[in-house]
SEDREN-302025 format. One record per residue: residue number from 1; residue in one letter; y, x, z of N, C-alpha, C in turn. Coordinates in steps of 0.1 Angstrom, whole numbers, plus 5000, padded with zeros to 4 digits. Each point is the difference from the previous one (the first is absolute). Layout:
N
(node NUM A (Y X Z) (Y X Z) (Y X Z)) ...
END
This chain:
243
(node 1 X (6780 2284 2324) (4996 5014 4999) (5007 5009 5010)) (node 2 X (4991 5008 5008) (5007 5009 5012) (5011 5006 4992)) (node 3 X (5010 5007 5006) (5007 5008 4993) (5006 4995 4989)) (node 4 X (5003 4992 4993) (5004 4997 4989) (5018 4993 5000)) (node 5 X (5007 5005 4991) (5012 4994 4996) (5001 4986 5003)) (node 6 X (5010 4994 5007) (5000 4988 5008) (5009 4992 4987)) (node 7 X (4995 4989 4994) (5008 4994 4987) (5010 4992 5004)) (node 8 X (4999 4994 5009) (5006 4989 5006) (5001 5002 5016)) (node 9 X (5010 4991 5003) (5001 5002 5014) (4993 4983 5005)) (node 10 X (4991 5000 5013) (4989 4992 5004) (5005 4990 5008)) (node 11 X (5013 5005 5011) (5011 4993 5006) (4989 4991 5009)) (node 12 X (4989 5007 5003) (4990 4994 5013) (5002 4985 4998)) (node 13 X (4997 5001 4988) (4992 4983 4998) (4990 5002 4988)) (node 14 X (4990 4991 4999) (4992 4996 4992) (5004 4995 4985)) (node 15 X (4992 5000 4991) (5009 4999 4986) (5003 4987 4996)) (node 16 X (4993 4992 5002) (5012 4986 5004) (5009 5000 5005)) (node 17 X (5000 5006 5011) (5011 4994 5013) (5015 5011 4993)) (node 18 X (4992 5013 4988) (5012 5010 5000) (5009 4994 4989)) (node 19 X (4988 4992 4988) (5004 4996 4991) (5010 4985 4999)) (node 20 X (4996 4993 5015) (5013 4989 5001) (5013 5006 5007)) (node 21 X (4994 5011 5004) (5018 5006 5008) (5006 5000 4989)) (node 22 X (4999 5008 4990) (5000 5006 4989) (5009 4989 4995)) (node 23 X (4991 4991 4996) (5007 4989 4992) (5012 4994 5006)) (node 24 X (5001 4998 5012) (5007 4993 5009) (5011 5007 5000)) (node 25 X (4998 5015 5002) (5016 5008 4998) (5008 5000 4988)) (node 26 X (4989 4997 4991) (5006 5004 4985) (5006 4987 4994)) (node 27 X (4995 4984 5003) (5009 4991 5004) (5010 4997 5008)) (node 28 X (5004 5005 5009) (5006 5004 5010) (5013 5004 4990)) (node 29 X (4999 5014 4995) (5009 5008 4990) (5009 4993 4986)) (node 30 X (4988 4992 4996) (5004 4990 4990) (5008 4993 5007)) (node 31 X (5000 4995 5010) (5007 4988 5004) (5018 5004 5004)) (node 32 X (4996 5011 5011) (5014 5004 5004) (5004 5012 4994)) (node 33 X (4996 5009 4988) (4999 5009 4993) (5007 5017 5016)) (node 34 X (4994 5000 5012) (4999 5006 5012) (4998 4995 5012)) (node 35 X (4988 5007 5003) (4992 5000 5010) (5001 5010 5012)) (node 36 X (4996 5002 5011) (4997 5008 5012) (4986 5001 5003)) (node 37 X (4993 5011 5003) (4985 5001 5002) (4994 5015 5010)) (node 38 X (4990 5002 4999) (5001 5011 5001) (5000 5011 4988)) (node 39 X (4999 5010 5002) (4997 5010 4991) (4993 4999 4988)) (node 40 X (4984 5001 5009) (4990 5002 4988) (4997 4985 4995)) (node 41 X (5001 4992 5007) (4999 4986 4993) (5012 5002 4987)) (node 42 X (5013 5002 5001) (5007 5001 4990) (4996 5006 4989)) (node 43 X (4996 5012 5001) (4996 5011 4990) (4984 4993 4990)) (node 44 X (4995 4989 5012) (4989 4995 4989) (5006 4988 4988)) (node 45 X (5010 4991 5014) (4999 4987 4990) (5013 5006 4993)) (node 46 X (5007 5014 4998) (5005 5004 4987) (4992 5003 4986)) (node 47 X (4990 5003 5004) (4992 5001 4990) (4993 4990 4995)) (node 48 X (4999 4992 5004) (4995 4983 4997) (5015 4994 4991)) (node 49 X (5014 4999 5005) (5012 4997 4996) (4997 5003 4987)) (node 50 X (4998 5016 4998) (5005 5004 4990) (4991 4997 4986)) (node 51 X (4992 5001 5003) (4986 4989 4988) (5007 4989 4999)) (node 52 X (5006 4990 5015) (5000 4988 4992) (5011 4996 4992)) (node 53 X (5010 5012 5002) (5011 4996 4994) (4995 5009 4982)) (node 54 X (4993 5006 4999) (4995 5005 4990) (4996 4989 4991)) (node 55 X (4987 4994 5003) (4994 4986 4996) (5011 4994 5001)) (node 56 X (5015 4995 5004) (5015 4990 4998) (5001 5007 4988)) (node 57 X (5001 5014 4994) (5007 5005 4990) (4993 4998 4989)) (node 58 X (4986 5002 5000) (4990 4992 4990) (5003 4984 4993)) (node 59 X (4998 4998 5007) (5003 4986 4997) (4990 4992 4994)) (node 60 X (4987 5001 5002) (4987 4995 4990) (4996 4993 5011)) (node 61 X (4989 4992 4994) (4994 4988 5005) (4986 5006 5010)) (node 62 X (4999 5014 4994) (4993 5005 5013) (5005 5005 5013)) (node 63 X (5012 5009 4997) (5009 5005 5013) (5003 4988 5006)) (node 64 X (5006 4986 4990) (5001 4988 5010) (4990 4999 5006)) (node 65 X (4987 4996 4994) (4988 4998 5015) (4998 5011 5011)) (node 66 X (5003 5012 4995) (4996 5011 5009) (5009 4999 5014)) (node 67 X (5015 4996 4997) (5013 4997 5009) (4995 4989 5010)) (node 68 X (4990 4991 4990) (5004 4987 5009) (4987 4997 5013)) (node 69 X (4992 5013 4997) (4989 5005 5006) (5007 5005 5014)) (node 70 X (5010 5006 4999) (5008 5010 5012) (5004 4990 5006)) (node 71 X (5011 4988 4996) (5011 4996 5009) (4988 4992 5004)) (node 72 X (5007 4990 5014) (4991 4990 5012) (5007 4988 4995)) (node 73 X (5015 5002 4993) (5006 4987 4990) (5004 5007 4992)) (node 74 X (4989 4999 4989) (5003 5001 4984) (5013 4993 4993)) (node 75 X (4999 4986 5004) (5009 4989 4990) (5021 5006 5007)) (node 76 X (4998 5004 5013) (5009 5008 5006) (5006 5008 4994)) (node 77 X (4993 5011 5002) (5006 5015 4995) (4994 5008 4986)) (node 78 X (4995 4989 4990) (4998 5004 4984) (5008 5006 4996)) (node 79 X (5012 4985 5000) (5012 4999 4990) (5006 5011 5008)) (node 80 X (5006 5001 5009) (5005 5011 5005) (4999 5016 4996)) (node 81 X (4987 5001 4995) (4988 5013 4999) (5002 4998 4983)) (node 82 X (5002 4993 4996) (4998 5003 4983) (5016 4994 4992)) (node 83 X (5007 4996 5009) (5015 5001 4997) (5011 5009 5004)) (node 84 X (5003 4994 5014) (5008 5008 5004) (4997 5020 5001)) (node 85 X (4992 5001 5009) (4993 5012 4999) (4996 5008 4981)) (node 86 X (4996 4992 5000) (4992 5005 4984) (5015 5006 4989)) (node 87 X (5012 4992 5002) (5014 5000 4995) (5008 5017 5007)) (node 88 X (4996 4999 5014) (5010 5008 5002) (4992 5015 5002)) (node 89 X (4986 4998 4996) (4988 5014 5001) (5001 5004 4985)) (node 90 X (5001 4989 4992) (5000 5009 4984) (5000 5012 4993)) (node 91 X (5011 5004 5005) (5000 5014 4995) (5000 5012 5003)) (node 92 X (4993 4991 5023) (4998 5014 5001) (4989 5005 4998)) (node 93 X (4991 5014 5001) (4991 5003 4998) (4992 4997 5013)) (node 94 X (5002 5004 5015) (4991 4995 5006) (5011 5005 5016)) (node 95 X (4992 5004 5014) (5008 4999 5013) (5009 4989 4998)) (node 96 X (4993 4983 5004) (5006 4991 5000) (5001 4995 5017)) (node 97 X (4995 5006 5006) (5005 5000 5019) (5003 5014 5002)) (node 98 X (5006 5000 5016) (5000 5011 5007) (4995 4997 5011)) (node 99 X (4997 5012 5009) (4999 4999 5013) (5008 5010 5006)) (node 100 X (5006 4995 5010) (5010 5003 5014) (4994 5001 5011)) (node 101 X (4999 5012 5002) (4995 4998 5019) (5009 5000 5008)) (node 102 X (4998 4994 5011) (5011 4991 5009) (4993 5005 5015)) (node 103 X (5012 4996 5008) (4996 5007 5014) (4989 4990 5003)) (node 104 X (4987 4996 5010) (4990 4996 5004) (5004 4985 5002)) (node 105 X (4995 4989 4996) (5003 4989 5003) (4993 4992 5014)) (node 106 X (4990 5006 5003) (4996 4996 5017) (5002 5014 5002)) (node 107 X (5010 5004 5009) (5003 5010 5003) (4994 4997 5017)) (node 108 X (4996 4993 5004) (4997 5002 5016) (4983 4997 5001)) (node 109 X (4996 4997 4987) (4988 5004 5002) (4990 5010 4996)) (node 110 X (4997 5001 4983) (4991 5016 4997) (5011 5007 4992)) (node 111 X (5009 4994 4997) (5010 5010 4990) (4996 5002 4988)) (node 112 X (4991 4991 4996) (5000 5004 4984) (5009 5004 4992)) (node 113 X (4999 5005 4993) (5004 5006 4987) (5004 4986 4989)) (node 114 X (5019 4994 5000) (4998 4991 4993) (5007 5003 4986)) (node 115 X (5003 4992 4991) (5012 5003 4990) (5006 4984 4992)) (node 116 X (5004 5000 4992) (5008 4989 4994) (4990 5002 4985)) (node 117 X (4997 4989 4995) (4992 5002 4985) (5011 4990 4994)) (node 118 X (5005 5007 4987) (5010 4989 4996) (4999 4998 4983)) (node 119 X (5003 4993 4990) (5003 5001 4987) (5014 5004 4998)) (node 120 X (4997 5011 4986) (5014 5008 5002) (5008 4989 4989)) (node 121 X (5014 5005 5000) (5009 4993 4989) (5001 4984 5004)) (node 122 X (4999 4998 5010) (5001 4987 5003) (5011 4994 5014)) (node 123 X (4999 4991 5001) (5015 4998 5007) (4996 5008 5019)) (node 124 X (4990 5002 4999) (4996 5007 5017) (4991 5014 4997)) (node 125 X (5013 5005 4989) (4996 5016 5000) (5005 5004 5008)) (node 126 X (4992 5013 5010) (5009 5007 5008) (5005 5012 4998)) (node 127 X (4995 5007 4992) (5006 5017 4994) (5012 4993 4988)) (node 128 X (4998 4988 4996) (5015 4994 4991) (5014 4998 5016)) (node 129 X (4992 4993 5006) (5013 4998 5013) (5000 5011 5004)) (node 130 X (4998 5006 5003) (5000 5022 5005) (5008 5001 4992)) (node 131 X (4999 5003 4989) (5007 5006 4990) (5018 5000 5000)) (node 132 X (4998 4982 4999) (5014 4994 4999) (5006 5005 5012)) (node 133 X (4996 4999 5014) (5007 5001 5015) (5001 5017 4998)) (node 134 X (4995 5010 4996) (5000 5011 4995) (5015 5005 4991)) (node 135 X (5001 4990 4990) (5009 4998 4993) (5015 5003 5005)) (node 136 X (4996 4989 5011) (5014 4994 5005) (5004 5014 5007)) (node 137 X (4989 5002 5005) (5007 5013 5013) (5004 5010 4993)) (node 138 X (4994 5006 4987) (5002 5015 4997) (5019 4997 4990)) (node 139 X (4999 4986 4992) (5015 4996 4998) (5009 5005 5008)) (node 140 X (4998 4990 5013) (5007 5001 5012) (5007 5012 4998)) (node 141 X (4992 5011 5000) (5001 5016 5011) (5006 5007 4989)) (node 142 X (5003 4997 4988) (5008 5004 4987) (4992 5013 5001)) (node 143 X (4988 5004 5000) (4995 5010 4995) (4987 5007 4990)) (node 144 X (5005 4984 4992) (4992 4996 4990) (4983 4998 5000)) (node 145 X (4995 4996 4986) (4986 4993 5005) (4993 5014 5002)) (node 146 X (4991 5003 5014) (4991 5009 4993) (4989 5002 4991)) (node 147 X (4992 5007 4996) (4991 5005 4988) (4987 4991 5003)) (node 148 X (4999 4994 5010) (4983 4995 5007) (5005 4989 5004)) (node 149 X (5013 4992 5004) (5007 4985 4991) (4997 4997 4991)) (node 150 X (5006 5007 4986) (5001 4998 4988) (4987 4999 4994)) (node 151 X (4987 5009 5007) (4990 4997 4998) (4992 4986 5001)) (node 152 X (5003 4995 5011) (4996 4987 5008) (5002 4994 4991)) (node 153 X (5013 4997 4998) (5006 4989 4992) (4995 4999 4986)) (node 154 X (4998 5013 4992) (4989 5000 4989) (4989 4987 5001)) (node 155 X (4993 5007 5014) (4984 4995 5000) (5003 4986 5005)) (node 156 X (5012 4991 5004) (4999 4987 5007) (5008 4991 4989)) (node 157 X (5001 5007 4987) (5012 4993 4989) (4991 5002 4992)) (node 158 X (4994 5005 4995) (4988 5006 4986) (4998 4992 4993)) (node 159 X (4984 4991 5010) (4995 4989 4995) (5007 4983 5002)) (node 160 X (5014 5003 5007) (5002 4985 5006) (5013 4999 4987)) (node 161 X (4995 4980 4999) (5004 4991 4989) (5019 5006 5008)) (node 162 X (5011 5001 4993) (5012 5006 5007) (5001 5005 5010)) (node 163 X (4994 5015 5001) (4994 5003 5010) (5016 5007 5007)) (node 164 X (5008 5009 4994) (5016 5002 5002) (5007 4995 5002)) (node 165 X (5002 4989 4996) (5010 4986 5000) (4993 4996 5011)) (node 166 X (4986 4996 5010) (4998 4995 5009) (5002 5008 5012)) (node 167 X (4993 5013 5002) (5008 5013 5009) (5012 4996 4999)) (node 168 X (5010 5003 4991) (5012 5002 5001) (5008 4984 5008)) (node 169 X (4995 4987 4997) (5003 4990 5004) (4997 5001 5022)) (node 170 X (4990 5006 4997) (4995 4995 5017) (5011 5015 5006)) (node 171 X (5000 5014 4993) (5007 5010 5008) (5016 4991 5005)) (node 172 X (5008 4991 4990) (5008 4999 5001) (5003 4985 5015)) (node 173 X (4985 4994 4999) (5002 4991 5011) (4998 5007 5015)) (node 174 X (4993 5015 5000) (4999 5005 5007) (5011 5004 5003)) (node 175 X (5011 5003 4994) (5012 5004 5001) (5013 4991 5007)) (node 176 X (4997 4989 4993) (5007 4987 5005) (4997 4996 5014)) (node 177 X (4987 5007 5007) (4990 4994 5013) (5010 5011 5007)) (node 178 X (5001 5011 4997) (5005 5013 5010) (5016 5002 4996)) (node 179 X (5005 4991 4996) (5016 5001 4997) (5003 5015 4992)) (node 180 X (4994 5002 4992) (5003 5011 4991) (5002 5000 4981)) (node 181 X (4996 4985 4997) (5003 4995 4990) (5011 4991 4997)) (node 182 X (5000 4996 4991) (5005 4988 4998) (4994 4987 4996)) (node 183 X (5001 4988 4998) (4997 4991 5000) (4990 4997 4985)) (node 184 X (4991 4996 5002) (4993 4998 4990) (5000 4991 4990)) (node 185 X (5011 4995 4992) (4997 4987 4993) (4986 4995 4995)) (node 186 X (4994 5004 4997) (4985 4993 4996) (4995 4999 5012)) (node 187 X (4998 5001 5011) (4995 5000 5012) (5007 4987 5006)) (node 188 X (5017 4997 4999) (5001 4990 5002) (4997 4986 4991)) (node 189 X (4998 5001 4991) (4994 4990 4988) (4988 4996 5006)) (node 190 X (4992 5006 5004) (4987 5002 5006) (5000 4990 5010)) (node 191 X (5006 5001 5013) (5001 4999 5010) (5005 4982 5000)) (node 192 X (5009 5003 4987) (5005 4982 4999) (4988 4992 4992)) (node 193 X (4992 5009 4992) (4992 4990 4992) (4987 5001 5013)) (node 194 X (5001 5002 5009) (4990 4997 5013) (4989 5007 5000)) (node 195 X (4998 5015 4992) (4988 5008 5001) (4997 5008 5008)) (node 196 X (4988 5002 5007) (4999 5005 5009) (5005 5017 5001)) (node 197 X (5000 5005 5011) (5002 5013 5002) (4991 5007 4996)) (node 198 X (5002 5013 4996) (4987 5010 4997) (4995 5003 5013)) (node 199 X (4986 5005 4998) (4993 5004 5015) (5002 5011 5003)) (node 200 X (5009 4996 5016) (5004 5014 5002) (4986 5006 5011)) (node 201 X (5000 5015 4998) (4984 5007 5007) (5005 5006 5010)) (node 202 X (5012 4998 5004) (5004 5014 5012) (5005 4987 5011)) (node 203 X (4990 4989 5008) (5006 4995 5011) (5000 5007 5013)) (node 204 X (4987 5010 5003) (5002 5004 5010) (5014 5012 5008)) (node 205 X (5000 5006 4983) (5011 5012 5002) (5014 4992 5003)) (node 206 X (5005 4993 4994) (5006 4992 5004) (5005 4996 5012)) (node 207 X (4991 4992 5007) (4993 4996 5014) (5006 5016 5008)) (node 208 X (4994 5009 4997) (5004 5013 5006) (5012 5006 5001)) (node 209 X (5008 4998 4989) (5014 5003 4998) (5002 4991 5010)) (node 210 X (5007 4987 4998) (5004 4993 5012) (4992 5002 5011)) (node 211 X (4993 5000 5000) (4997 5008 5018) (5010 5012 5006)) (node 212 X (5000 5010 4990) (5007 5012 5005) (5017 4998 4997)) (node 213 X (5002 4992 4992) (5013 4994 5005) (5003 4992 5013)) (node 214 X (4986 4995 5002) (5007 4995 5012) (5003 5007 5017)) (node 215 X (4987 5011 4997) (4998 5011 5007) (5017 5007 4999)) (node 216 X (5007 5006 4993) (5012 5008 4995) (5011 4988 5005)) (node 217 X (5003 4991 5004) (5007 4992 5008) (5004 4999 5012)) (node 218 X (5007 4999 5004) (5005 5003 5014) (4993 4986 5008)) (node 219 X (4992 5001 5011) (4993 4990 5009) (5011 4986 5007)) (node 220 X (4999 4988 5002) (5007 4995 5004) (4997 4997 5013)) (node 221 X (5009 4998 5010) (4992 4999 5017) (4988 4991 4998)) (node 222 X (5002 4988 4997) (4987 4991 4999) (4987 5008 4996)) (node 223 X (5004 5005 4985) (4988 5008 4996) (4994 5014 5006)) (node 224 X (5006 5002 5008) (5002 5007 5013) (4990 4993 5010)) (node 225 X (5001 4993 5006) (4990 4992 5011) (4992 4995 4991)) (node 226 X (5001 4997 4989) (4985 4994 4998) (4989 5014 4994)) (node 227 X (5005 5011 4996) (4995 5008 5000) (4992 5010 5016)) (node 228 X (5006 5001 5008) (4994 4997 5013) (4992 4991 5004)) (node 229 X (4998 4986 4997) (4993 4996 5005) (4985 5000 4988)) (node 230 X (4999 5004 4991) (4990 4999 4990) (4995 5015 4993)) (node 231 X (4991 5003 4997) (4996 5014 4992) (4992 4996 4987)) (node 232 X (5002 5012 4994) (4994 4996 4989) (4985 5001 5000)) (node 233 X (4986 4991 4987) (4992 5004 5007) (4995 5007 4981)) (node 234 X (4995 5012 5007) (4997 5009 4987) (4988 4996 4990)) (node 235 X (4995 4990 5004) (4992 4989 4987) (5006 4992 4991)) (node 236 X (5010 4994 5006) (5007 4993 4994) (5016 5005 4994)) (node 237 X (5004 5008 5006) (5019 5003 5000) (5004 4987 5005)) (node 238 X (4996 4990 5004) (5004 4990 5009) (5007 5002 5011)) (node 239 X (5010 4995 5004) (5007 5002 5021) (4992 4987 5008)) (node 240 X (4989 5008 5005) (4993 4985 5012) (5011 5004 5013)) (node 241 X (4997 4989 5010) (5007 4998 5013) (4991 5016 5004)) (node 242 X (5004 5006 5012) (4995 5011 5006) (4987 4993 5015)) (node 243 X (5000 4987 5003) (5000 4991 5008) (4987 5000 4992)) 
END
């Protein structure tokens, strides 16, 4: 209908082709519980997410067929969808993803508009990792938490199974990473009984700090001539030969 309220976004494909993107992202999510996409593709298959984790909280033998209609492997990501999920969505009432928009991920070609679609309260939250690295810094600066911290920390501890006791465990490894804490005993228990690290989300920043440390260093002759003889090339931050 000319003129009419647009219900859905069309994402210039046909309703097959929109309806297996669809599915494809939303297994995608189940699997690694965060994804990378563009924009409006995220904003759809969140709304697909959030039905299917709805039909996990159900738990009937109809939502089971309706679920097993979405995934491309059912026998896969069920149990996943009606256990794990279904356990740690219980009690909340509903906003069981987020979306993050993120700087453009083909940035040298149209620049779309991208973001991160993630399941919240789970071990690759990113407003829970914000929060903590947040934590650490406003400690630091002894000038206590501010009013829109303490808020955060509300909304990222609410619904999660020890949601304080888990914040408070990762602020303090964060602490132990920047030599501002002390030593974590449960962290090393951890470490001896062979469990993995938590996922950390900040590699590029990282990456960046040591860069500008290395930049804030005094040059050595070598690094001297080899800097002459190479430039950087602005696609990459790579040093090619000048040659």
């Amino acid at each position: 209908m000319a003129g009419g309220a647009l219900k859905y976004r069309h994402l210039d494909r046909k309703s097959s082709h929109r309806q297996a993107l669809l599915r494809n992202l939303v297994t995608s999510l189940i699997t690694h519980e965060s994804i990378k996409t563009t924009w409006p593709k995220a904003k759809e298959a969140q709304r697909l997410a959030e039905k299917l984790i709805t039909l996990g909280k159900k738990n009937t033998n109809a939502s089971r067929a309706r679920a097993e209609s979405i995934f491309f492997e059912p026998l896969k990501h069920l149990p996943t969808l009606f256990t794990t999920l279904r356990q740690r969505y219980l009690n909340r009432p509903g906003g069981y993803t987020r979306v993050l928009r993120i700087e453009p991920l083909n940035r040298n070609n149209d620049q779309a508009p991208s973001a991160i679609l993630e399941l919240v309260d789970g071990p690759r939250d990113m407003r829970f990792a914000m929060t903590a690295k947040t934590l650490v810094r406003e400690r630091a600066n002894d000038g206590g938490i501010r009013e829109i911290t303490a808020r955060n920390v509300a909304k990222v501890t609410r619904f999660r199974e020890d949601g304080e006791a888990e914040l408070e465990k990762t602020v303090r490894r964060l602490e132990t990473m920047k030599g501002l804490g002390k030593e974590d005993e449960e962290g090393d228990e951890e470490e001896e009984s062979g469990e993995r690290e938590p996922w950390e989300p900040f590699p590029r920043m990282k990456q960046r700090e040591r860069e500008k440390e290395d930049e804030e260093r005094p040059w050595t002759e070598r690094e001297k001539m080899e800097k002459k003889r190479t430039k950087r090339n602005p696609d990459t931050g790579r040093r090619v030969s000048r040659g």
